[in-house]
DSSP file (Angstrom, degrees, kcal/mol; ACC not computed):
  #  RESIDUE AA STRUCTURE BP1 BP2  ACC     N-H-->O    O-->H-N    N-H-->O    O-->H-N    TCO  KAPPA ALPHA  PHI   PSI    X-CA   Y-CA   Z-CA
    1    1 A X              0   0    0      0, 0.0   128,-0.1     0, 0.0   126,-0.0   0.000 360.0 360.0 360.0 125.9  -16.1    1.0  -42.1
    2    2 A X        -     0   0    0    126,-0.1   126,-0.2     1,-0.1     2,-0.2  -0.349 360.0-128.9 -66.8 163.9  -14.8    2.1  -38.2
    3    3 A X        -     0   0    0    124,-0.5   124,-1.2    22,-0.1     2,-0.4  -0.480  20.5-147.8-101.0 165.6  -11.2    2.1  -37.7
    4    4 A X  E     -A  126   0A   0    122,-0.2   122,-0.2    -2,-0.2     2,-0.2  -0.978  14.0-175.5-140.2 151.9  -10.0    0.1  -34.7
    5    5 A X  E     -A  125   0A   0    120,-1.0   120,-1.9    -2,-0.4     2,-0.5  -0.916  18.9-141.9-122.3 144.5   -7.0    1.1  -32.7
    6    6 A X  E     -A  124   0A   0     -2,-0.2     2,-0.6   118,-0.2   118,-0.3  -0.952  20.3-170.4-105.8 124.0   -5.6   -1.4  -29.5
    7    7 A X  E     -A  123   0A   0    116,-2.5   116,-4.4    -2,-0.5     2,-0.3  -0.966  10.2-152.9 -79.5 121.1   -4.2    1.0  -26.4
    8    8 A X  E     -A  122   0A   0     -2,-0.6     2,-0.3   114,-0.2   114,-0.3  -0.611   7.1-157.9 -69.5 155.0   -2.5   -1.1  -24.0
    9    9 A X        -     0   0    0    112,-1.2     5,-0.0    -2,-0.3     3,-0.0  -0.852   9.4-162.8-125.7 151.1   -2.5    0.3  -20.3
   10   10 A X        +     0   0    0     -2,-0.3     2,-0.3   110,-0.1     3,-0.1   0.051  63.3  59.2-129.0  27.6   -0.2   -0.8  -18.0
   11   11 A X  S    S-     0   0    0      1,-0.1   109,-1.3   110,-0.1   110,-0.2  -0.935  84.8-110.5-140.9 167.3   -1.6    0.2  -14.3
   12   12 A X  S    S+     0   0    0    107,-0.4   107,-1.8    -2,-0.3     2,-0.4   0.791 107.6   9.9 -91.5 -40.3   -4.9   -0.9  -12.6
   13   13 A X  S    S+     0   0    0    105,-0.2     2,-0.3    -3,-0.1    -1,-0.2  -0.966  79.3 129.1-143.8 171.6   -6.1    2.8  -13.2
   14   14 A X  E     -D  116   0B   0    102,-1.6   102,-2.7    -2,-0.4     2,-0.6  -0.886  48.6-118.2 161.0 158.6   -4.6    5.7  -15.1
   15   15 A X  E     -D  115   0B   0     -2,-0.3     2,-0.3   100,-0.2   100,-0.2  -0.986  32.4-174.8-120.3 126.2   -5.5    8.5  -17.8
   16   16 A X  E     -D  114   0B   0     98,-2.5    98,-2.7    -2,-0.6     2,-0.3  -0.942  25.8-123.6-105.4 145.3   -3.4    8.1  -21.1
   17   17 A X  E     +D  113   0B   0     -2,-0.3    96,-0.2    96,-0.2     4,-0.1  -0.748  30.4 176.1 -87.0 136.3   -3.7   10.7  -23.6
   18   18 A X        +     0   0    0     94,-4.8    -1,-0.1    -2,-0.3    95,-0.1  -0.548  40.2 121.4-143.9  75.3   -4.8    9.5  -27.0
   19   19 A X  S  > S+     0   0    0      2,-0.1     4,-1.6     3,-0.1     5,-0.2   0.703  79.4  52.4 -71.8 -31.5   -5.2   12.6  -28.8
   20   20 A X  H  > S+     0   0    0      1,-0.2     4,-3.4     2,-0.2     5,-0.3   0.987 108.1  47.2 -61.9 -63.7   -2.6   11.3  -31.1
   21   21 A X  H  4 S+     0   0    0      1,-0.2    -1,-0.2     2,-0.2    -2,-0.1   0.840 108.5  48.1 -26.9 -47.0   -4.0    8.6  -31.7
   22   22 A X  H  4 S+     0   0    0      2,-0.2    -1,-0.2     1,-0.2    -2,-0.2   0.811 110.2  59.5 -86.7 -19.5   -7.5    9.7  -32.4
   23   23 A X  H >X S+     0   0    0     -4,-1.6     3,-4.2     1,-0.2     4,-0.8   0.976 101.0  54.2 -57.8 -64.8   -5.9   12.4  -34.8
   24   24 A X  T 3< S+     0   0    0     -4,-3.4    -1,-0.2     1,-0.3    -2,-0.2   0.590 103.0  63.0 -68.0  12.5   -4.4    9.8  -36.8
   25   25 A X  T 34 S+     0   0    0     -5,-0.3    -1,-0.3     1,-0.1    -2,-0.2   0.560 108.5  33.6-101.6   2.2   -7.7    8.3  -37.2
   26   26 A X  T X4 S+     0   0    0     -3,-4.2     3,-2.0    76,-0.2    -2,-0.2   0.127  79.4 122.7-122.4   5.3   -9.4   10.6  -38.8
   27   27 A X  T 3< S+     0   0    0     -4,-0.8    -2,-0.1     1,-0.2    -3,-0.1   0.838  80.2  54.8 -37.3 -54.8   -5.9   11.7  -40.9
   28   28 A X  T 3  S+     0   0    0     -4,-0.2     2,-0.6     1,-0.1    -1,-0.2   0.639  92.7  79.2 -61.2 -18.4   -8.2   10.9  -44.3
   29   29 A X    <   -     0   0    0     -3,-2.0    -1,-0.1     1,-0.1    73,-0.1  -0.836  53.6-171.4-115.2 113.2  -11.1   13.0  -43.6
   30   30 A X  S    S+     0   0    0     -2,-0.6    72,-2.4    71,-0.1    71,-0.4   0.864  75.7   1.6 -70.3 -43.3  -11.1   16.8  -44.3
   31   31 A X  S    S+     0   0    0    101,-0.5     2,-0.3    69,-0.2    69,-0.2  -0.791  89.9  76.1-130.4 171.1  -14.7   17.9  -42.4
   32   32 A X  B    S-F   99   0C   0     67,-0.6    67,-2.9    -2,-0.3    99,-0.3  -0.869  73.7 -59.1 154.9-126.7  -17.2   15.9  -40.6
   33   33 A X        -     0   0    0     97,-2.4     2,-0.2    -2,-0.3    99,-0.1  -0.143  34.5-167.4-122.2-151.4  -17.9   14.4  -37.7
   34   34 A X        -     0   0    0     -2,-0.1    63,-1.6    94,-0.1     2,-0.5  -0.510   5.4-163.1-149.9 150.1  -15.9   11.3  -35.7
   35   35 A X  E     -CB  96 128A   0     93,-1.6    93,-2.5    -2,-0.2     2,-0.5  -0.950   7.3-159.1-136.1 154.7  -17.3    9.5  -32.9
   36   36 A X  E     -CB  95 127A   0     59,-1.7    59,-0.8    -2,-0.5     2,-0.4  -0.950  13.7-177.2-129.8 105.1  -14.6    7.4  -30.6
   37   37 A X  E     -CB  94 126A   0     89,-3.3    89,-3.4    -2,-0.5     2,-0.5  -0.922  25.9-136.1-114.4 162.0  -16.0    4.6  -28.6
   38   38 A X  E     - B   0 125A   0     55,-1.2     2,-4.7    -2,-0.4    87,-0.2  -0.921  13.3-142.7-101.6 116.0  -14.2    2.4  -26.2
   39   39 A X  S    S+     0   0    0     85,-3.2    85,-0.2    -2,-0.5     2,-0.2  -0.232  76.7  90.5 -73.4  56.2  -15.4   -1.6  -26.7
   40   40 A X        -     0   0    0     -2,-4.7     3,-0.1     3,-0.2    -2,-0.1  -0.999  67.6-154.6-161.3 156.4  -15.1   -1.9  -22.9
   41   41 A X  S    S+     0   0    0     -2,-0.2    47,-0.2     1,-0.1    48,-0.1   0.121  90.5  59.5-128.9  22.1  -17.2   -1.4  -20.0
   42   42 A X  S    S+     0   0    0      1,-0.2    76,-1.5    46,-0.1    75,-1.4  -0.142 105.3  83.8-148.2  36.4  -14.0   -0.5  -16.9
   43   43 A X  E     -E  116   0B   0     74,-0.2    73,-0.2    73,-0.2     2,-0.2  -0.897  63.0-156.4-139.3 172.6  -13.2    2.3  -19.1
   44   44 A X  E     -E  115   0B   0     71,-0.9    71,-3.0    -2,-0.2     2,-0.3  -0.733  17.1-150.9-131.5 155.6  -13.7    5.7  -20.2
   45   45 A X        +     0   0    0     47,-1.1     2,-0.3    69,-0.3    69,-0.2  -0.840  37.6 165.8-113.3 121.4  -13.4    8.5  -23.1
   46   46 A X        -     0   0    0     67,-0.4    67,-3.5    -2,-0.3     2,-0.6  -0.936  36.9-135.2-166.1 145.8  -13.1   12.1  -21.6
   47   47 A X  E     +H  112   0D   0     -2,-0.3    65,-0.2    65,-0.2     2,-0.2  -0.868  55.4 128.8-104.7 112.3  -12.1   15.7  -22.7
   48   48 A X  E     -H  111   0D   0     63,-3.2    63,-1.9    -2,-0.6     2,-0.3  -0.759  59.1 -69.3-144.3-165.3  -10.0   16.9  -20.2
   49   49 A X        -     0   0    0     -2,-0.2     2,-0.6    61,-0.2    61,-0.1  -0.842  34.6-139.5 -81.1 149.0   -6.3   18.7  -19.7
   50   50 A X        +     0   0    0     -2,-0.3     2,-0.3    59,-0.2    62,-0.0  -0.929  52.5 128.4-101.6 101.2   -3.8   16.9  -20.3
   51   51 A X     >  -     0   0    0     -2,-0.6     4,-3.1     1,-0.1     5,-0.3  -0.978  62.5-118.5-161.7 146.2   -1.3   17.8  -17.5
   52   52 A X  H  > S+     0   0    0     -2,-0.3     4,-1.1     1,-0.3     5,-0.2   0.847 103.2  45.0 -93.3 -22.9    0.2   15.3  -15.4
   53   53 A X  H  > S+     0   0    0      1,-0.1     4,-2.0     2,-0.1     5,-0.3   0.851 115.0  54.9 -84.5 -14.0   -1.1   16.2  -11.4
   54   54 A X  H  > S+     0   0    0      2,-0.2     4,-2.3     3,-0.2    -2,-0.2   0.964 106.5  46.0 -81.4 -30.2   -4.3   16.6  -12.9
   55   55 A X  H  X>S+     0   0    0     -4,-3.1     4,-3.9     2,-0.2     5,-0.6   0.966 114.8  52.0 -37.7 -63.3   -4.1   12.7  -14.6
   56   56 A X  H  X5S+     0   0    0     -4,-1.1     4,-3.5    -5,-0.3    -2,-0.2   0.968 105.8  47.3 -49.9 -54.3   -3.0   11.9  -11.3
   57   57 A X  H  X5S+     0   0    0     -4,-2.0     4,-0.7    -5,-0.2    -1,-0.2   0.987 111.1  57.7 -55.1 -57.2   -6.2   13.7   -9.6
   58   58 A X  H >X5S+     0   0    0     -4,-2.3     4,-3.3    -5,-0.3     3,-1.0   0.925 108.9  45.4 -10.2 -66.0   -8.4   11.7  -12.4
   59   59 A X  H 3X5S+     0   0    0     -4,-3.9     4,-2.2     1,-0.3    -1,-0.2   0.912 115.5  41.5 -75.0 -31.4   -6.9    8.6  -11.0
   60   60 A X  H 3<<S+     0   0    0     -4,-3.5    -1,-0.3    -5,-0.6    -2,-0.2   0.508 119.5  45.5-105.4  29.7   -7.4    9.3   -7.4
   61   61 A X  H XX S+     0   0    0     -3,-1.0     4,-0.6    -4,-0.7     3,-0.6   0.686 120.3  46.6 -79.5 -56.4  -11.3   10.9   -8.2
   62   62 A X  H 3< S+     0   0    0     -4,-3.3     3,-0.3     1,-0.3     4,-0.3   0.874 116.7  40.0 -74.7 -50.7  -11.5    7.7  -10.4
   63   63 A X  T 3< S+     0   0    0     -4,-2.2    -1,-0.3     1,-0.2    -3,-0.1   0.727 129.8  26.3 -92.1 -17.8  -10.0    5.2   -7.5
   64   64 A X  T <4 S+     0   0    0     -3,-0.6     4,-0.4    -5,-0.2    -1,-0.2  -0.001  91.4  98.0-135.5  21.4  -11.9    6.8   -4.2
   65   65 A X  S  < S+     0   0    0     -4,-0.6    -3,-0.1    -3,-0.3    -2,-0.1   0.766  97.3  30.4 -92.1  -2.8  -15.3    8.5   -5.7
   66   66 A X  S >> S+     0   0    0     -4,-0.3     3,-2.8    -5,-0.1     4,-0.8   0.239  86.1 100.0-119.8   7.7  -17.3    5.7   -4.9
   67   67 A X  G >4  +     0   0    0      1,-0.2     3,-0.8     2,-0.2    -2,-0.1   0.966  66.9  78.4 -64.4 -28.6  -15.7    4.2   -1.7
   68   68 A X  G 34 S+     0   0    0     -4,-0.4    -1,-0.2     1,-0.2    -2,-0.1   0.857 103.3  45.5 -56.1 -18.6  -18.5    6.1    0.7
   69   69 A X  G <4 S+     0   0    0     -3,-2.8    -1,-0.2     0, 0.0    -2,-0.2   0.681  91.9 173.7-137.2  31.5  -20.8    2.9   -0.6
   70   70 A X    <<  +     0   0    0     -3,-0.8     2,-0.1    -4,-0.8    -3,-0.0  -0.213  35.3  50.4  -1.8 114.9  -18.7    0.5   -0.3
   71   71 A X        -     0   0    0      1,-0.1     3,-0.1     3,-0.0    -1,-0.0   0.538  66.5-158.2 -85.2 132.6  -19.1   -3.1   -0.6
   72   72 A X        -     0   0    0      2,-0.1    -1,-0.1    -2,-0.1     3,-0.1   0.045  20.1-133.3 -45.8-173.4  -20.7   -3.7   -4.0
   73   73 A X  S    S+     0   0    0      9,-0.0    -1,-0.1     3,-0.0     2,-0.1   0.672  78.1 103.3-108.7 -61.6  -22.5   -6.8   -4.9
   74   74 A X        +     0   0    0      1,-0.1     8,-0.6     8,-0.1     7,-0.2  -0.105  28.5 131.2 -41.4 104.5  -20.8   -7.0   -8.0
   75   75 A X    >>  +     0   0    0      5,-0.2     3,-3.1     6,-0.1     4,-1.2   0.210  27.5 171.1-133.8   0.2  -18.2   -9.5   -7.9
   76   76 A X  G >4 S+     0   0    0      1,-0.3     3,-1.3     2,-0.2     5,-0.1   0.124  74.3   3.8 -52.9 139.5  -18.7  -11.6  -11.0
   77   77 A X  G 34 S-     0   0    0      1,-0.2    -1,-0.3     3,-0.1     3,-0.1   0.520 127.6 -67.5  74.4  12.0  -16.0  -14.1  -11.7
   78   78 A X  G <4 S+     0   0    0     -3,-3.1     2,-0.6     1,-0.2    -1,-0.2   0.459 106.8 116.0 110.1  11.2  -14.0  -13.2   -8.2
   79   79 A X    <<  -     0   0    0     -3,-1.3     2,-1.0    -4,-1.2    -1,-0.2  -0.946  56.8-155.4-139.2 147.3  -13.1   -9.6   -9.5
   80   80 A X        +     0   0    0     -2,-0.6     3,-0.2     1,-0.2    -5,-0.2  -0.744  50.3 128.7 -83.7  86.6  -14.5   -6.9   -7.7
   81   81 A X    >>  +     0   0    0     -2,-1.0     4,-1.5    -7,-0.2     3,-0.9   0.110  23.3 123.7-122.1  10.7  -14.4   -4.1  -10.7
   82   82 A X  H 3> S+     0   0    0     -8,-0.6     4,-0.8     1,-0.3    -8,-0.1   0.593  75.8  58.6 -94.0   6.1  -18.3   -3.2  -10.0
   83   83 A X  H 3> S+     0   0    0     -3,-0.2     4,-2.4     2,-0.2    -1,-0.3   0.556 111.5  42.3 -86.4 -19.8  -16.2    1.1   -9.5
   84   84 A X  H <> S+     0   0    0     -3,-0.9     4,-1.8     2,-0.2     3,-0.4   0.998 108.6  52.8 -97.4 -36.5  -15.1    0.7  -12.8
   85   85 A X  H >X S+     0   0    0     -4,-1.5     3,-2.2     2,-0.2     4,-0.6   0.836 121.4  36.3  -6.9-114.7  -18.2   -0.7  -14.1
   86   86 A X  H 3X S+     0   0    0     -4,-0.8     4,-0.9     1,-0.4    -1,-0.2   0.192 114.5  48.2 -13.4 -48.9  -19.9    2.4  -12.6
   87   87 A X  H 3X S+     0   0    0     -4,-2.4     4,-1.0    -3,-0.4    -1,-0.4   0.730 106.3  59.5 -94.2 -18.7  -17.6    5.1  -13.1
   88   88 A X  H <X S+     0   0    0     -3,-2.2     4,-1.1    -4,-1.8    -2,-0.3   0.669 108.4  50.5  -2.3 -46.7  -17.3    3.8  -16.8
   89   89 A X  H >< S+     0   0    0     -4,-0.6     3,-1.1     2,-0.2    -2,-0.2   0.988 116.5  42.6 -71.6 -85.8  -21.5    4.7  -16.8
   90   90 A X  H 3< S+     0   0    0     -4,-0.9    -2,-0.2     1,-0.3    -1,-0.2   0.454 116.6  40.9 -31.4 -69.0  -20.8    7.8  -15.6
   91   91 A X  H 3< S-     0   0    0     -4,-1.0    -1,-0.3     1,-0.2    -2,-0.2   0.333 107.7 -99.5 -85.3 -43.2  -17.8    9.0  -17.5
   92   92 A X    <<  -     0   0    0     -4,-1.1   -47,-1.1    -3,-1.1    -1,-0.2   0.118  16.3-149.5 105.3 138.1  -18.5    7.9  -21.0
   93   93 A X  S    S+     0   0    0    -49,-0.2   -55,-1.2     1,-0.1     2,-0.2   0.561  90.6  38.8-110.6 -28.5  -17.4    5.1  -23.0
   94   94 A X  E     -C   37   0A   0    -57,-0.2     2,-0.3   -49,-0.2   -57,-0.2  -0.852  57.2-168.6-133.2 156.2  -17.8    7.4  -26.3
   95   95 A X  E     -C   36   0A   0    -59,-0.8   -59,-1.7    -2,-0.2     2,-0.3  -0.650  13.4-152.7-134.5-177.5  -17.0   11.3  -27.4
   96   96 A X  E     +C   35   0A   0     -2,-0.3     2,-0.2   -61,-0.2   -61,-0.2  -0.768  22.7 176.9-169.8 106.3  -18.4   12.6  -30.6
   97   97 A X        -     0   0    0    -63,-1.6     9,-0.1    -2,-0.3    -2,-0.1  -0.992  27.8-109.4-132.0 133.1  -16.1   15.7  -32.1
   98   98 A X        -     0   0    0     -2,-0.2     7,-3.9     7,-0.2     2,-0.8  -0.154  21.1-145.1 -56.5 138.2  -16.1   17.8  -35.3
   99   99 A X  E     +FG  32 104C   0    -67,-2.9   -67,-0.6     5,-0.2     2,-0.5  -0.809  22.5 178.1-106.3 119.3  -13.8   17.4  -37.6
  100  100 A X  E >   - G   0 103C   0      3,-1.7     3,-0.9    -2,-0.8   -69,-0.2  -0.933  64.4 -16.4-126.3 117.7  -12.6   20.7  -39.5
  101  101 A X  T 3  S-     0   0    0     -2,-0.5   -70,-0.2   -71,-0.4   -71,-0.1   0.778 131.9 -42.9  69.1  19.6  -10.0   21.1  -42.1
  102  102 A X  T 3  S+     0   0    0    -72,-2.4     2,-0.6     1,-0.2    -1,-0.2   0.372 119.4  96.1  96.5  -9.7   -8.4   17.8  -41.3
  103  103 A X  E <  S-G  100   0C   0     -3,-0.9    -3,-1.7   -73,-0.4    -1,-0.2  -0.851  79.3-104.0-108.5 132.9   -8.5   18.1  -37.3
  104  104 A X  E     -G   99   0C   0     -2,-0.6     2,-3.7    -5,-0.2    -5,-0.2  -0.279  37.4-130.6 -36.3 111.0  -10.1   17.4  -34.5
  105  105 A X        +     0   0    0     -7,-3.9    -7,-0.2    -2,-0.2     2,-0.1  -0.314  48.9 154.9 -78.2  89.7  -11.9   20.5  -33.5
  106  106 A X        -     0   0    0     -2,-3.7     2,-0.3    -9,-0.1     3,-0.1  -0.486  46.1-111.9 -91.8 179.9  -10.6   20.6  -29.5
  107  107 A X    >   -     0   0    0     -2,-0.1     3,-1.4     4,-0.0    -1,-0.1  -0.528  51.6 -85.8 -96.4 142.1  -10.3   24.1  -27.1
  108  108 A X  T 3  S+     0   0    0     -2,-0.3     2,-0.2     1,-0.2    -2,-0.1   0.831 126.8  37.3 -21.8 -89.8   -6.4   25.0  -26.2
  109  109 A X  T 3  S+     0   0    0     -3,-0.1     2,-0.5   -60,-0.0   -59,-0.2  -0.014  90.9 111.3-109.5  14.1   -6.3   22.9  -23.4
  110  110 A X    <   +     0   0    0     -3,-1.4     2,-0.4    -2,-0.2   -61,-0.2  -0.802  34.4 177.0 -99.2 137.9   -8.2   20.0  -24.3
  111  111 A X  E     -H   48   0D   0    -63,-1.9   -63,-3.2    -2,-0.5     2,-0.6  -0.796  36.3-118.2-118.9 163.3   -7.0   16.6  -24.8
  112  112 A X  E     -H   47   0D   0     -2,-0.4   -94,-4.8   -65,-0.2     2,-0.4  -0.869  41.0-177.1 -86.0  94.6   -8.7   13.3  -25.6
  113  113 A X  E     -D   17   0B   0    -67,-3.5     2,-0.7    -2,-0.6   -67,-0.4  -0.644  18.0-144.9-120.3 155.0   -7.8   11.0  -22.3
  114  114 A X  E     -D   16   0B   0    -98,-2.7   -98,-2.5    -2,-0.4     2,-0.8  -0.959  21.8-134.5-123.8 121.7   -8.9    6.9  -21.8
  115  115 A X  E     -DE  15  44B   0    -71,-3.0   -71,-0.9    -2,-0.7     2,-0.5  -0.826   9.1-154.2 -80.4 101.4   -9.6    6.3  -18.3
  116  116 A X  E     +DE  14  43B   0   -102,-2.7  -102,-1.6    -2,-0.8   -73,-0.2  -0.539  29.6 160.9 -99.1 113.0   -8.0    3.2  -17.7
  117  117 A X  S    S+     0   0    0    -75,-1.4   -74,-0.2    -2,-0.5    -1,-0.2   0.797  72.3  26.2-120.8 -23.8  -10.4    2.1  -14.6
  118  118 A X  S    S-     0   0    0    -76,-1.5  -106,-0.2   -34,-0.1  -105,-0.2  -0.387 105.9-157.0-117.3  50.0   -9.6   -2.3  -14.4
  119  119 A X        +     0   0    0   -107,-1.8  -107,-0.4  -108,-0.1  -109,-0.1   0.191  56.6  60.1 -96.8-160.6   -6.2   -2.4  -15.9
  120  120 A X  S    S+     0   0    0   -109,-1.3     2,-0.3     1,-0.1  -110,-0.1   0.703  75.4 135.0 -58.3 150.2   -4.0   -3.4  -17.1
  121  121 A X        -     0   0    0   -110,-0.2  -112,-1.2     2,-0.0     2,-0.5  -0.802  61.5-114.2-147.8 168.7   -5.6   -4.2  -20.2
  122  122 A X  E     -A    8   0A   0   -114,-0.3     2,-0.4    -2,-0.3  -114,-0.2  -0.969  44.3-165.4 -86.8 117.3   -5.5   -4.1  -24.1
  123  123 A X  E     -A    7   0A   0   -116,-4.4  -116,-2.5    -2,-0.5     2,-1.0  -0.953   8.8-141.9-118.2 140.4   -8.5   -1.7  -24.7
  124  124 A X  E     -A    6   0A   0     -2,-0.4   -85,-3.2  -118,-0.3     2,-0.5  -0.746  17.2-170.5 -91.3 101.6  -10.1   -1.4  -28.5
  125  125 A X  E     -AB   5  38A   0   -120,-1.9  -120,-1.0    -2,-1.0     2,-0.5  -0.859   6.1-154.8-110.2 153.2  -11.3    2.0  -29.7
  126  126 A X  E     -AB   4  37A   0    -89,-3.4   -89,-3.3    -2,-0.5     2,-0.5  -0.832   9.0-149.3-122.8 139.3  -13.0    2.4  -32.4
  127  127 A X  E     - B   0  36A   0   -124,-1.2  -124,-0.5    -2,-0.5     2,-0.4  -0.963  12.6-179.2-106.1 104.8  -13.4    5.6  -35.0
  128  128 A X  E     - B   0  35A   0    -93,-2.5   -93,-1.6    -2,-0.5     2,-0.4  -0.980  15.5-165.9 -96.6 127.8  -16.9    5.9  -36.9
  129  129 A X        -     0   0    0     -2,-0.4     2,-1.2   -95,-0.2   -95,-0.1  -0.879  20.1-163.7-129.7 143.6  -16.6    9.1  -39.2
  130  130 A X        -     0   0    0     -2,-0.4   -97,-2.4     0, 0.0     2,-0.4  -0.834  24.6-152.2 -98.4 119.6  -19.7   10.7  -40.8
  131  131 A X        -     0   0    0     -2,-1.2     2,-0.3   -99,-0.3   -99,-0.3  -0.769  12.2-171.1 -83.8 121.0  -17.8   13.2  -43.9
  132  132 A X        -     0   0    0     -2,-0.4  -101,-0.5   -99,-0.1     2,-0.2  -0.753  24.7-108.9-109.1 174.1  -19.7   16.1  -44.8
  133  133 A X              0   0    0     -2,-0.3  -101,-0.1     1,-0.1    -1,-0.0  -0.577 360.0 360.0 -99.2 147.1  -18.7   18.4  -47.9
  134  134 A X              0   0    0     -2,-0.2    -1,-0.1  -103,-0.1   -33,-0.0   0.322 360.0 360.0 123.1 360.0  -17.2   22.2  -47.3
């Protein structure tokens, strides 16, 4: 059975770390696998630093990396989201990392970030985890 967690966002775009989060979602399970999706389609899942001008460079890659083709079409329901749509595609909605010895196997410098791209929002992530033995 996935686990569900809600992250709130409070800005129209932003990177939060939820390494914490995604730890304590696998707390039960000594090896295997976890896969992390986001149930949302104007955000993203991304292994990155977690260091605060480089969130900030995130958000302004994230807020101007499509504006050279400017206007979209995509407008439905009067909000213009069709970059977070897009860079969502791009970006990843989901990560898939081993779990060893009770952890998330990351590098030094990698965190577990949500790209918050149509916010603010209550976003649902979800934990599937496949347990292997050893």
């Amino acid at each position: 059975m996935p686990l569900e967690r809600a992250i709130d966002t409070d800005r129209k775009t932003q990177a939060v770390d939820v390494s914490a989060i995604c730890q304590s979602m696998i707390a039960e399970t000594r090896n295997g696998i976890a896969i992390f999706t986001l149930m949302h389609t104007t955000a993203a899942l991304v292994v990155c630093e977690d260091e605060p001008n480089l969130r900030d460079d995130l958000v302004r890659v994230a807020e101007h990396w499509l504006a050279d083709l400017r206007p979209f079409k995509h407008g439905r329901y009067g909000a213009p989201n069709a970059e977070a749509h897009i860079t969502s595609a791009l970006a990843g909605t989901s990560l898939t990392l081993p779990i060893v010895d009770g952890k998330l196997l990351l590098g030094s410098w990698q965190s577990i970030l949500l790209l918050e791209l149509d916010g603010p929002r209550r976003r649902k992530l979800v934990c599937t985890i496949i347990e292997t033995k050893g």
